[in-house]
N, C-alpha and C positions, 0 to 999 in steps of 0.2 A: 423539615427544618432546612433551610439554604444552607447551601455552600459558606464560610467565610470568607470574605476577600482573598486571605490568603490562601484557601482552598484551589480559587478560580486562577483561571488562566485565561489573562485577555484575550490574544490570538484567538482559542478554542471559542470562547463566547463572541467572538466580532464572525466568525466561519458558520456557527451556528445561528445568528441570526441574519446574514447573508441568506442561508441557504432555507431561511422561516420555517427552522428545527428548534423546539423546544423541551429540553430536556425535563425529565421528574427531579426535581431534588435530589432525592436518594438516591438516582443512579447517576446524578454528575460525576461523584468522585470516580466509576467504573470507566464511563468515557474516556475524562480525563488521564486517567490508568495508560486505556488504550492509543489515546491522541497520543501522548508522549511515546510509549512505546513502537509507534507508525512514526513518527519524528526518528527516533535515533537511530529505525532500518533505513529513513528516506538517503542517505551515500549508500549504502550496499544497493539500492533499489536504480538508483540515478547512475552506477558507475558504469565503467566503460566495460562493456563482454567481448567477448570471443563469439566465433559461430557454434565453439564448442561448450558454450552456457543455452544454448537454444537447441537441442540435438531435432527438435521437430522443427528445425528448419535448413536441416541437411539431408543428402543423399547419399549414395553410394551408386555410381555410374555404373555398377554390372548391374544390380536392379532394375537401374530406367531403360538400361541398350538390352535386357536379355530377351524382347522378342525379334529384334532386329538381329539379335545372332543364330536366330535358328532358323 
């Protein structure tokens, strides 16, 4: 059984057939579930960080210099 209109969600269906993904019936509404919920992280995901939200992309200067101090 299809989705109802009101089930769908334009955006989601115009991304899905862009990208020539065809979803089951049954599992629209799961997708749709998850579309929306990757929508309302998308500000936490896009916002501005620190270096201190990345720690795998800092160092610690005695680590890098300590064979050059022995």
């Amino acid at each position: 059984m299809d989705p109802s209109p009101e089930e769908r969600d334009a955006e989601l269906d115009l991304l899905l057939r862009r990208g020539g993904l065809t979803i089951p019936p049954e599992r629209y509404p799961a997708i749709l579930l998850g579309y929306r919920e990757i929508q309302a992280m998308m500000p936490l995901l896009r916002g501005p960080r620190t270096a201190a939200s990345e720690p795998a992309g800092t160092y610690v200067l005695d680590t890098v210099t300590r064979e050059r101090a022995a």
